[in-house]
One Martini backbone bead per residue (centre of mass of N, CA, C, O) as a GRO file, in nm:
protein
  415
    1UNK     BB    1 -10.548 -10.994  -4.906
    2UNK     BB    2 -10.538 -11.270  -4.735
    3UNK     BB    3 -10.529 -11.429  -4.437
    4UNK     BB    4 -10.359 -11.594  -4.288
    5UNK     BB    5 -10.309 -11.936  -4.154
    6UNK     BB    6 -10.354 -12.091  -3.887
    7UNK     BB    7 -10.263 -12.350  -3.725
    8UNK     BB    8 -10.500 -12.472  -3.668
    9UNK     BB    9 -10.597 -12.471  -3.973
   10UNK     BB   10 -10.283 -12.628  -4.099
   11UNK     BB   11 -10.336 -12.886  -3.911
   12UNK     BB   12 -10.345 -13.232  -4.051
   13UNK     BB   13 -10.493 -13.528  -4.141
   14UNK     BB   14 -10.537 -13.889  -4.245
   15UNK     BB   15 -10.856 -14.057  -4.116
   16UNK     BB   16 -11.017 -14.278  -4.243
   17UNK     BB   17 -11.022 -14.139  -4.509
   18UNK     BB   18 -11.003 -13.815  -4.363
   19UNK     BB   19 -10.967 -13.483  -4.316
   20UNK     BB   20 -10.817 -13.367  -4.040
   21UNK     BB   21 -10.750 -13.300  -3.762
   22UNK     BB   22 -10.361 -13.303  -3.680
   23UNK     BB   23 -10.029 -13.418  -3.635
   24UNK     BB   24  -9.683 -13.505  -3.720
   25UNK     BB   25  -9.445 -13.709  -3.574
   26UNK     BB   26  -9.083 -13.765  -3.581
   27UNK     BB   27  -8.800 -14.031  -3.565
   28UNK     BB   28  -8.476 -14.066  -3.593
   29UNK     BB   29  -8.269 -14.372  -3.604
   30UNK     BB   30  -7.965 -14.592  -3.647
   31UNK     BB   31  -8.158 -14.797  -3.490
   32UNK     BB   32  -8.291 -15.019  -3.281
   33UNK     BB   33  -8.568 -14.875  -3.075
   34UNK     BB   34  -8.788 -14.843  -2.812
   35UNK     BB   35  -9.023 -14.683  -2.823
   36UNK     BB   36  -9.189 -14.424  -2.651
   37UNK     BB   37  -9.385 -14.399  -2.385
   38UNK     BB   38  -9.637 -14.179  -2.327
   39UNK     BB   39  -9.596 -13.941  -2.499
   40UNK     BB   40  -9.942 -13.844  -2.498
   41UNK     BB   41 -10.031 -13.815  -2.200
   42UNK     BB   42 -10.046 -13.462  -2.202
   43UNK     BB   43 -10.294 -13.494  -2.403
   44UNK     BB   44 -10.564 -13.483  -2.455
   45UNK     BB   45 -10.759 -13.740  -2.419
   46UNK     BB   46 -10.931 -13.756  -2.710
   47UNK     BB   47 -10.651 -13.798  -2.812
   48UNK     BB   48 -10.541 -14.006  -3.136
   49UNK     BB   49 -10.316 -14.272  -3.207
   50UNK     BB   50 -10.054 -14.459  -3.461
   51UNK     BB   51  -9.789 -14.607  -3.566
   52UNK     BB   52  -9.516 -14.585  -3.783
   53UNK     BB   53  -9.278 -14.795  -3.930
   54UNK     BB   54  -8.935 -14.746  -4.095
   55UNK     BB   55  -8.704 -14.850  -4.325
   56UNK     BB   56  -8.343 -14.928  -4.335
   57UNK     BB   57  -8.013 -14.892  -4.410
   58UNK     BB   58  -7.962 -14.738  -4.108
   59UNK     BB   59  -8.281 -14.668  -4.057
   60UNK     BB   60  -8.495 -14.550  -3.825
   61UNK     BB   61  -8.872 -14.457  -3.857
   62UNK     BB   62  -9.116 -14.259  -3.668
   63UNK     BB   63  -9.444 -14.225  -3.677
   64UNK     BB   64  -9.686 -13.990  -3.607
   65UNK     BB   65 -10.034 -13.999  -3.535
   66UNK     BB   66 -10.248 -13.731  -3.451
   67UNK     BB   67 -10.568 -13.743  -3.309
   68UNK     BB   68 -10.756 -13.409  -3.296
   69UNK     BB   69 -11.028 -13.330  -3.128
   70UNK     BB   70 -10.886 -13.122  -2.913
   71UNK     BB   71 -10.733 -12.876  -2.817
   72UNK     BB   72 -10.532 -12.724  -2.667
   73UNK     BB   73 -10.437 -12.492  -2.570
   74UNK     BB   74 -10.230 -12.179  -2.637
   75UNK     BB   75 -10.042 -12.166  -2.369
   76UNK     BB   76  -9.971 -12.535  -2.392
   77UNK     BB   77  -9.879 -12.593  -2.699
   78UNK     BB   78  -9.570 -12.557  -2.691
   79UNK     BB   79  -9.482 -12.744  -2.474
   80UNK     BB   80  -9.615 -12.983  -2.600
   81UNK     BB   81  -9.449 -13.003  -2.817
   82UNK     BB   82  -9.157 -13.026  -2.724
   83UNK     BB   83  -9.215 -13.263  -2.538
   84UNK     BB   84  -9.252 -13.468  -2.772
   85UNK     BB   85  -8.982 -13.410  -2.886
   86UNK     BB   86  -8.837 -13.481  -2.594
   87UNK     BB   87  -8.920 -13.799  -2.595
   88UNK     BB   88  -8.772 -13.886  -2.886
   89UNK     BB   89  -8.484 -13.827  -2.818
   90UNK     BB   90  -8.482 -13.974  -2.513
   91UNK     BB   91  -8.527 -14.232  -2.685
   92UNK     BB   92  -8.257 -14.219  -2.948
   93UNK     BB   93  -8.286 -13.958  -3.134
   94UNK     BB   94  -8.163 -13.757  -3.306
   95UNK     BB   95  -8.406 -13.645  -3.442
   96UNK     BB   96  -8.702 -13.425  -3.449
   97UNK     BB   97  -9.045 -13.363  -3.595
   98UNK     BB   98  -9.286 -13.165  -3.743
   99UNK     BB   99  -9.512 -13.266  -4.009
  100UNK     BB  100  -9.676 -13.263  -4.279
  101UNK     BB  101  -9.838 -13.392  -4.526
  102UNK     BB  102  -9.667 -13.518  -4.781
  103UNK     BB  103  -9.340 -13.458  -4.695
  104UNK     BB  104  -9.203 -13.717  -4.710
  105UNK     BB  105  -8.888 -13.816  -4.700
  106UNK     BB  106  -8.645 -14.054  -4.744
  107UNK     BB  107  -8.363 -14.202  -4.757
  108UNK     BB  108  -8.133 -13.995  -4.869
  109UNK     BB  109  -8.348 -13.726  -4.847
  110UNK     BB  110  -8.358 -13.640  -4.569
  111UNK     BB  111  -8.390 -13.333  -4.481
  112UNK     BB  112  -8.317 -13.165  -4.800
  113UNK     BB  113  -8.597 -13.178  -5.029
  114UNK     BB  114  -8.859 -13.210  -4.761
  115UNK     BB  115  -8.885 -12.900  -4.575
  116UNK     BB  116  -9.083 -12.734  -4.616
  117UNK     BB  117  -9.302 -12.908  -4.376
  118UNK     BB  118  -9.137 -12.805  -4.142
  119UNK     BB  119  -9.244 -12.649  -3.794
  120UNK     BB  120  -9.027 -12.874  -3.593
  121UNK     BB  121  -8.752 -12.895  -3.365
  122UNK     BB  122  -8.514 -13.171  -3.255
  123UNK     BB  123  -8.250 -13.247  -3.159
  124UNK     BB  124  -7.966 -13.434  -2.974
  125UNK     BB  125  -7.882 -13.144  -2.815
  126UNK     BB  126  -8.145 -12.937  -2.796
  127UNK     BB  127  -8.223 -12.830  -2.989
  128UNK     BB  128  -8.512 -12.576  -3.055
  129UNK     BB  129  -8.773 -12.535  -3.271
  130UNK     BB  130  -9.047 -12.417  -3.218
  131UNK     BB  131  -9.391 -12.360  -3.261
  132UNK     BB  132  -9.618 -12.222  -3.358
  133UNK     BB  133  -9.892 -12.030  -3.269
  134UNK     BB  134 -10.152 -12.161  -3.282
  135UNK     BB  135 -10.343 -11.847  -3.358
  136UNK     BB  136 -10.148 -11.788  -3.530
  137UNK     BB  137  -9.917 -11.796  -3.796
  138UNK     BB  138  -9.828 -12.012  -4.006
  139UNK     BB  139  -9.473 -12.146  -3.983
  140UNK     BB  140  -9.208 -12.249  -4.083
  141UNK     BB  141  -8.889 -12.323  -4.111
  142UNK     BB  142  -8.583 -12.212  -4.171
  143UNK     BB  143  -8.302 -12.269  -4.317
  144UNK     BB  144  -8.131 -12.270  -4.078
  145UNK     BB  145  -8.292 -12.513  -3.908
  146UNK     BB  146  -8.288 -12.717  -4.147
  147UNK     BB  147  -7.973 -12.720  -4.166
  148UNK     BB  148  -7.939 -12.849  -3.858
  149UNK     BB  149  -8.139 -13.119  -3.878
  150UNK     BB  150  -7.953 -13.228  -4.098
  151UNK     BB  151  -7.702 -13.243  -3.940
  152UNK     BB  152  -7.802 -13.449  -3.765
  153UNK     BB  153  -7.922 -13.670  -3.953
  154UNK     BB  154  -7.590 -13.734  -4.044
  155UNK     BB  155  -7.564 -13.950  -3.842
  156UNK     BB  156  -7.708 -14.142  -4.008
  157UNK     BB  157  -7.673 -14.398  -4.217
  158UNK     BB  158  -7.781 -14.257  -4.568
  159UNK     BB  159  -7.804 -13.965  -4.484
  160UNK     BB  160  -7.738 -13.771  -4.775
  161UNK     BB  161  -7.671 -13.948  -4.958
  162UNK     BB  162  -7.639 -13.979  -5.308
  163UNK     BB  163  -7.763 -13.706  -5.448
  164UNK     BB  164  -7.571 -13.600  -5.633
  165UNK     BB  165  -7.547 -13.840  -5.841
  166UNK     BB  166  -7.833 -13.790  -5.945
  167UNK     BB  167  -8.046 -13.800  -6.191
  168UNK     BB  168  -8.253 -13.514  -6.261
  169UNK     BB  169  -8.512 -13.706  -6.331
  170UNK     BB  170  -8.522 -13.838  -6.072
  171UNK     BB  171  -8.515 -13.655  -5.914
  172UNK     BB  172  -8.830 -13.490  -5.975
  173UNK     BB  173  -8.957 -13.793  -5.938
  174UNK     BB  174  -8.941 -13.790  -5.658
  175UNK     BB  175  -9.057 -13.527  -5.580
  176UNK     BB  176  -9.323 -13.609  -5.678
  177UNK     BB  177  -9.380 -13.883  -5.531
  178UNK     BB  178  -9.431 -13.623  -5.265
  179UNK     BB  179  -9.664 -13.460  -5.345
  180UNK     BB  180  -9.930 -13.283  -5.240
  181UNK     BB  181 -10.047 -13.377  -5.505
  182UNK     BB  182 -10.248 -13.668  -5.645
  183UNK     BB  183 -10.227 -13.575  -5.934
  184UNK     BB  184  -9.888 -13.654  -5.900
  185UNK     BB  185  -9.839 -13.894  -5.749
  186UNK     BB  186  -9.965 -14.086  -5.970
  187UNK     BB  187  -9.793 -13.999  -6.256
  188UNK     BB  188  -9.515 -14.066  -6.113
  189UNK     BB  189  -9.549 -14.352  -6.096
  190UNK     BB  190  -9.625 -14.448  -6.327
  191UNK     BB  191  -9.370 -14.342  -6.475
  192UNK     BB  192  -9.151 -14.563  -6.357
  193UNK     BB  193  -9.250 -14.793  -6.598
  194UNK     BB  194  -9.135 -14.576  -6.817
  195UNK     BB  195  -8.770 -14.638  -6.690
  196UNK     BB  196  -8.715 -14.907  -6.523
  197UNK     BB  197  -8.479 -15.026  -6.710
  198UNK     BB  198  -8.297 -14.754  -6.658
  199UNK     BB  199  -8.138 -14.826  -6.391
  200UNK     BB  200  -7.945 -14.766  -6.162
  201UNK     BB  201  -7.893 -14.873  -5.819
  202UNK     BB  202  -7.943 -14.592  -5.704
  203UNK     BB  203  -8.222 -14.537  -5.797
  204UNK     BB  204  -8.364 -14.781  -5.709
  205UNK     BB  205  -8.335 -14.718  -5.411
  206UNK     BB  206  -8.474 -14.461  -5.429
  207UNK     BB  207  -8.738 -14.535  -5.579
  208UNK     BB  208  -8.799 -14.762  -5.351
  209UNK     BB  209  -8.825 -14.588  -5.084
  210UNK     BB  210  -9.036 -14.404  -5.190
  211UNK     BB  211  -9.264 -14.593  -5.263
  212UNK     BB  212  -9.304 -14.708  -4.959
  213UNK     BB  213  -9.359 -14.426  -4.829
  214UNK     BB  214  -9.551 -14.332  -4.951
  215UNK     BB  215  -9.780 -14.574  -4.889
  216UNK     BB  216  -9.744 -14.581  -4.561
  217UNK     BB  217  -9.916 -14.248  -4.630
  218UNK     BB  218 -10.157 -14.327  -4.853
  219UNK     BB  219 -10.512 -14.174  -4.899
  220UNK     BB  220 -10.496 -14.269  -5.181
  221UNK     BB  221 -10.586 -14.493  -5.371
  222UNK     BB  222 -10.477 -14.457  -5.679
  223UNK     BB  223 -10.176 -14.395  -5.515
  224UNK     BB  224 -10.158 -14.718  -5.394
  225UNK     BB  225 -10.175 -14.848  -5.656
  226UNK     BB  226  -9.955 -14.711  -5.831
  227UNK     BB  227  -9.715 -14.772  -5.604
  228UNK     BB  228  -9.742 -14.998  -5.640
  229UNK     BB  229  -9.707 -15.091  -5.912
  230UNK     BB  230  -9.433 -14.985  -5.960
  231UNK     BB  231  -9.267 -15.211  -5.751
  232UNK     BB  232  -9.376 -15.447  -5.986
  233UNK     BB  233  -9.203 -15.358  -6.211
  234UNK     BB  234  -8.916 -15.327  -6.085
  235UNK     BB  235  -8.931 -15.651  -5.996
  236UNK     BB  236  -8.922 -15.737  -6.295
  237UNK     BB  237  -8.627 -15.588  -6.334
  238UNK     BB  238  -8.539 -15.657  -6.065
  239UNK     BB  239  -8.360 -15.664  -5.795
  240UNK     BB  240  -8.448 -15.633  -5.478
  241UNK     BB  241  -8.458 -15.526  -5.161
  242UNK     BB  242  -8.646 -15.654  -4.901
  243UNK     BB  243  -8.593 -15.465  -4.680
  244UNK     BB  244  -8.781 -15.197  -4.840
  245UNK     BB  245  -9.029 -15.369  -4.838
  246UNK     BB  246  -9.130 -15.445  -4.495
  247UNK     BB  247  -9.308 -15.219  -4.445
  248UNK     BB  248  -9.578 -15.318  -4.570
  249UNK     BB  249  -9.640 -15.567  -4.380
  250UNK     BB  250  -9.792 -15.349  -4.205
  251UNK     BB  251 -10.021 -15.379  -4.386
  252UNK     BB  252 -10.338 -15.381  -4.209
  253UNK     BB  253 -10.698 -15.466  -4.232
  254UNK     BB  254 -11.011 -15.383  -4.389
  255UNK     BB  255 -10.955 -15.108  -4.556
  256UNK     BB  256 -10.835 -15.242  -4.792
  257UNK     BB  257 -10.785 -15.316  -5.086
  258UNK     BB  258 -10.845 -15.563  -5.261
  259UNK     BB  259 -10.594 -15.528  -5.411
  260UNK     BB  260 -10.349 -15.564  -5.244
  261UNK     BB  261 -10.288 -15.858  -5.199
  262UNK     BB  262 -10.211 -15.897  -5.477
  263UNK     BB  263  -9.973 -15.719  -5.489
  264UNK     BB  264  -9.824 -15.871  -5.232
  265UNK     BB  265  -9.791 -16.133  -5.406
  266UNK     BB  266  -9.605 -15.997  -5.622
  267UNK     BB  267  -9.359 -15.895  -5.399
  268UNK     BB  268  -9.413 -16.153  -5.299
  269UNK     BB  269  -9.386 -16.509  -5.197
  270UNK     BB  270  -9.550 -16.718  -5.438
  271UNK     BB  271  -9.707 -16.931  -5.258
  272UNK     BB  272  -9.811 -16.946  -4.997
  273UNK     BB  273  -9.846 -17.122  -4.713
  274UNK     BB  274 -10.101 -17.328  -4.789
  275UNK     BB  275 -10.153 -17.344  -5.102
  276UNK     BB  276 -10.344 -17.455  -5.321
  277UNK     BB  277 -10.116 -17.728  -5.552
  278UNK     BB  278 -10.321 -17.831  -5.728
  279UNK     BB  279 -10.439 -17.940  -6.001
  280UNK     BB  280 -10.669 -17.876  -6.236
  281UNK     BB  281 -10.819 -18.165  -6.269
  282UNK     BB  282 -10.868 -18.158  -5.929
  283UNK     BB  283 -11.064 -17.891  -6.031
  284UNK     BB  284 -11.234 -17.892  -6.280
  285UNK     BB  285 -11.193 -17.798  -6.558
  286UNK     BB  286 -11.497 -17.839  -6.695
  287UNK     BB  287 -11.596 -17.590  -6.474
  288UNK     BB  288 -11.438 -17.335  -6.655
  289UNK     BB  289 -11.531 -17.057  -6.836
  290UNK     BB  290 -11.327 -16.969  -7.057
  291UNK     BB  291 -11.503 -16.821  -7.281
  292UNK     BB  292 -11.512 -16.594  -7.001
  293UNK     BB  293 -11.234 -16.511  -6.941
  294UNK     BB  294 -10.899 -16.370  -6.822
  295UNK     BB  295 -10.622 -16.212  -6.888
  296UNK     BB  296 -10.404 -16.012  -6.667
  297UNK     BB  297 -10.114 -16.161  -6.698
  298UNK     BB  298  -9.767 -16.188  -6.696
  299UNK     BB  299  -9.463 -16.442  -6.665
  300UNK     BB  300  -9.126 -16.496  -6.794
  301UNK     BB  301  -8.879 -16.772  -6.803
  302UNK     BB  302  -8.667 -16.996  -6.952
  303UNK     BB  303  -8.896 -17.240  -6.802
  304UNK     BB  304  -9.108 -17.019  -6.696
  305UNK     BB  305  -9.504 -16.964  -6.688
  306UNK     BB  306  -9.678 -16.716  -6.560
  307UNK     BB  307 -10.064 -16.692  -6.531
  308UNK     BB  308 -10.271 -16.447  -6.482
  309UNK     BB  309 -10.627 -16.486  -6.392
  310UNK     BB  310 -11.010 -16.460  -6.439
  311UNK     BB  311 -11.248 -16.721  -6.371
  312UNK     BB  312 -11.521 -16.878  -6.453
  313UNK     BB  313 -11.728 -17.054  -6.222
  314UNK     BB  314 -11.890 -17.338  -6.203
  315UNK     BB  315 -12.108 -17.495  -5.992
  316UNK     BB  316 -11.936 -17.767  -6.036
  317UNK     BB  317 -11.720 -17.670  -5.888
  318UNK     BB  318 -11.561 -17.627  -5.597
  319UNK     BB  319 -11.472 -17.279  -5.586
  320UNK     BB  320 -11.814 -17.204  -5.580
  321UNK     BB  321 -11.953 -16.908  -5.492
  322UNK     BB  322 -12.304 -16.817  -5.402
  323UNK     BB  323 -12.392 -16.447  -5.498
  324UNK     BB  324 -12.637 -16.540  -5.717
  325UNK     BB  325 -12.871 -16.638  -5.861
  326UNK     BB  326 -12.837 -16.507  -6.150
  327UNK     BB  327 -12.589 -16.633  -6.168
  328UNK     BB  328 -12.383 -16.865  -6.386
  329UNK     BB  329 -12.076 -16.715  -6.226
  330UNK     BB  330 -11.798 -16.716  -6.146
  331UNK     BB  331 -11.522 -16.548  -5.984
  332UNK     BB  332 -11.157 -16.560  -6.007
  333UNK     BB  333 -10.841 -16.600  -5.901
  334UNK     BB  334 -10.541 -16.686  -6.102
  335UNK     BB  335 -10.261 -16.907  -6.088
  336UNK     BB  336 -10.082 -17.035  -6.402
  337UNK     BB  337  -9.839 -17.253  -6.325
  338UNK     BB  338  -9.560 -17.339  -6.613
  339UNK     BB  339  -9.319 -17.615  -6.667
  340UNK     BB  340  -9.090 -17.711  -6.872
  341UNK     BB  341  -9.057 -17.467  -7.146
  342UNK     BB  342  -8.995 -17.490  -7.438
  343UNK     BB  343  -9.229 -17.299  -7.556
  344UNK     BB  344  -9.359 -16.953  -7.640
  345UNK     BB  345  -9.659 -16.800  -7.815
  346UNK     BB  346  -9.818 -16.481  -7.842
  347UNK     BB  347  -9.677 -16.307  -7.645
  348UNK     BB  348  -9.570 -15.969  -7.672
  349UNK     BB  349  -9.407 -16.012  -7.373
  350UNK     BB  350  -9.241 -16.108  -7.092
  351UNK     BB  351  -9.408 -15.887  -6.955
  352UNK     BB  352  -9.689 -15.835  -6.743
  353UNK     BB  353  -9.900 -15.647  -6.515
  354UNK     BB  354 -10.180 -15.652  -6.290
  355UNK     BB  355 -10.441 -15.447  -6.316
  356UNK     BB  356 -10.618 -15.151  -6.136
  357UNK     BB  357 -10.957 -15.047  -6.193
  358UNK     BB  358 -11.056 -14.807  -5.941
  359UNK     BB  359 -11.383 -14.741  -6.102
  360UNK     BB  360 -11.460 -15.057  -6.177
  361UNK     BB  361 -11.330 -15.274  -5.960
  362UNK     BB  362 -11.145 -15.401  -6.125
  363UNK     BB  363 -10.935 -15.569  -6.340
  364UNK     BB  364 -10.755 -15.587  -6.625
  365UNK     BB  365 -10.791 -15.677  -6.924
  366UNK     BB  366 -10.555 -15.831  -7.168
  367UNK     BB  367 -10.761 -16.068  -7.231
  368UNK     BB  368 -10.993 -16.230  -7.370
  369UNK     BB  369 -11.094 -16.552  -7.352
  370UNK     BB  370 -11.214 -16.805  -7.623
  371UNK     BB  371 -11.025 -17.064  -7.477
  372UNK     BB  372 -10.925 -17.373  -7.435
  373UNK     BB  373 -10.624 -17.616  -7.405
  374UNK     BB  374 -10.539 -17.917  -7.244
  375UNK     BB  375 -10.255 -18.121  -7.266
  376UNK     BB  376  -9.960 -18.314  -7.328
  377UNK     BB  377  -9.725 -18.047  -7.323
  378UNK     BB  378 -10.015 -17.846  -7.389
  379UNK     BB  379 -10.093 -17.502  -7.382
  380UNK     BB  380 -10.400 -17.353  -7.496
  381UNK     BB  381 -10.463 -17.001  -7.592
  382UNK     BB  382 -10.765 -16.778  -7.709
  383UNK     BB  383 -10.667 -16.438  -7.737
  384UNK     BB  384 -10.856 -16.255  -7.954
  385UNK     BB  385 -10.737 -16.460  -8.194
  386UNK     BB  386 -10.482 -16.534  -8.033
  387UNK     BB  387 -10.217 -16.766  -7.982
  388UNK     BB  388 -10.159 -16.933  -7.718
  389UNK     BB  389  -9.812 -17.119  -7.650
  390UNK     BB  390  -9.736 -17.383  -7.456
  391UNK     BB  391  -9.460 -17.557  -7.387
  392UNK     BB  392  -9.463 -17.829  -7.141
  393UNK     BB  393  -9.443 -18.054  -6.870
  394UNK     BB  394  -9.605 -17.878  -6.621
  395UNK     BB  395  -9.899 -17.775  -6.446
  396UNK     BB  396 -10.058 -17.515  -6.235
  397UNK     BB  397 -10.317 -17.382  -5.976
  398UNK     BB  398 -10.379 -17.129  -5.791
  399UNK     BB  399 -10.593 -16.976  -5.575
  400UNK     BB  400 -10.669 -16.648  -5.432
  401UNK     BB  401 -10.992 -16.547  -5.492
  402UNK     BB  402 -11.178 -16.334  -5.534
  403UNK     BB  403 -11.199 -16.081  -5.768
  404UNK     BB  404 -11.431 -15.905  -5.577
  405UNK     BB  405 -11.551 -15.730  -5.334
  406UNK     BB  406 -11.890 -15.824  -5.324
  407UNK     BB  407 -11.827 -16.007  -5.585
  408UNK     BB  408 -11.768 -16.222  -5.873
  409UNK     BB  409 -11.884 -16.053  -6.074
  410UNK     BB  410 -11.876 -15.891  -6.334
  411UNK     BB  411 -12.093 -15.584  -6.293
  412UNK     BB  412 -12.174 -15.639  -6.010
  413UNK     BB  413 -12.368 -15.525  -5.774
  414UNK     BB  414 -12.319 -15.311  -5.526
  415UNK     BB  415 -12.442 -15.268  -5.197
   0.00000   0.00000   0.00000
């Protein structure tokens, strides 16, 4: 057999796209409280870190992310763990713990069903757990001491609640959704997509959390598609809580994956204010090459119809640019809302979402457009041999942005 890893060999965290060494301390509070400053003061110059806040009803986590370029000594790493953990209870957390990358899941099953993470812990009586010795055998906390924490947690309202009452494949669902494999986050994601519509309010909240929650440490791309895509599906078919939602909002900066943006405006209100809502014929409808445009996706409810779409942009557009000489034609995406619709032809259900793949860099079309025709009262678009048919009072098309980023054109190398 081979020997243990101690823990320096086994705490890691994922580091502007890297996994690095690294350990992640969190704080649960049961309302809003200012994170304590100086927390990491007393760690090598060289540790860099970061914050992020989750949230629900009745609980906010603040997780911190400590990249470790220089570990502490072994005699002062005991007492250096205890104290980030002794700033975070002193500043008003019930309890405090060191947990793995991948192990989080928030209320209401924190600290219930994913705790075989956690290394060290501090309760708000000063209880305190662990952590094991820097060049040691590396070891979790035992059934015991996580028995404590949880008993702490149970005093933030909604920690601990409603996970008995849940139907046993949601339980399963939520755990993979939090699998240390990143191809069962992936697997379990999608699976949401195909459960959505048979839902209680208490598995959708259990599963919005859960979604959430994952993405906010999720640093694998296919992941954090899938798990918006995900999210996506369900407020199609669900009102979400906005607040569970809030927390994605924090998600910013350049590294961003092209599609997130457009995700992100599926889950919140679209179009954002000054959002270009002129209509199409003001934006020169006959310099689009229809017959080469995608759609993407699309709703529909009583008397309005939303389509998703990817158009061919000619030079003579306004929203044209040239980013290929060799290009006849740039690509953008757009919102193309219909409404006063009375009658609609054509689609096959009443709502698709459109999905970004990861592989190709650019979005799935749903139907590749060879035509469209728009009259008054009528737009008509032929896509693949079939007519879809809208009767309506009014449309317009909100323009989102180019396709992909570094390219227009479908196909296009990036350099």
């Amino acid at each position: 057999m081979g020997s243990v890893p101690t823990t320096r060999e086994s705490l890691g965290i994922f580091w502007e796209g890297d996994e690095v060494d690294g350990v992640l301390f969190y704080g649960l509070w049961s309302e809003e409280e200012a994170a304590p400053d100086g927390l990491l003061a007393a760690w090598p110059r060289s540790t860099g870190h970061r914050v992020r806040r989750l949230f629900g009803p009745g609980w906010v986590v603040r997780m911190w992310e400590v990249r470790v370029v220089d570990w502490p000594s072994a005699d002062a790493w005991g007492e250096l763990v205890l104290g980030t953990l002794r700033g975070i209870t002193d500043a008003g957390a019930c309890v405090a713990w060191g947990g793995l990358e991948g192990f989080f899941v928030d209320p209401p099953a924190l600290l219930r069903d994913g705790t075989d993470g956690v290394w060290c812990a501090r309760t708000g009586s000063g209880a305190e757990f662990g952590p094991p010795s820097l060049d040691g055998p590396f070891t979790l906390l035992d059934a015991d001491a996580v028995s404590a924490l949880a008993q702490g947690a149970a005093e933030v309202g909604g920690v601990g609640e409603g996970a008995a009452t849940r139907r046993p494949w949601v339980e399963k669902l939520l755990a993979n959704l939090r699998a240390t494999d990143a191809a069962t986050r992936d697997r379990s994601a999608d699976e949401v997509t195909e459960v959505c519509r048979s839902l209680t309010a208490e598995d959708l909240a259990a599963l919005t959390h859960t979604l959430v929650s994952a993405r906010m440490v999720e640093q694998v791309e296919g992941c954090q598609e899938a798990q918006l895509h995900a999210l996506i599906e369900l407020a199609t078919w669900h009102e979400l809580d906005s607040a569970l939602l809030q927390p994605l909002l924090t998600l910013q900066g350049e590294s961003l994956p092209v599609w997130h943006a457009e995700y992100m405006a599926d889950l919140f209100d679209w179009p954002p204010p000054g959002a270009d809502a002129r209509p199409l014929a003001e934006l020169s409808a006959e310099a689009i090459a229809w017959e080469s445009s995608y759609l993407l996706g699309w709703t529909s409810s009583e008397d309005e119809v939303r389509l998703r779409l990817e158009v061919r942009l000619l030079e003579a557009h306004p929203r044209f640019r040239k980013v290929d000489a060799g290009l006849a034609g740039c690509f953008a995406l757009a919102d193309l809302t219909l409404l006063g619709v009375t009658e609609l032809r054509g689609l096959p259900e009443a709502r698709r979402a459109a999905r970004w793949d990861a592989n190709l860099r650019e979005f799935r079309d749903a139907f590749e457009i060879d035509g469209a025709e728009f009259s008054d009262g009528e737009v008509v678009f032929d896509c693949d041999g079939t007519l879809v048919r809208v009767a309506c009072s009014s449309w317009s098309i909100w323009y989102r942005g180019p396709a992909r980023a570094g390219a227009f054109a479908r196909g296009a190398t990036e350099e």
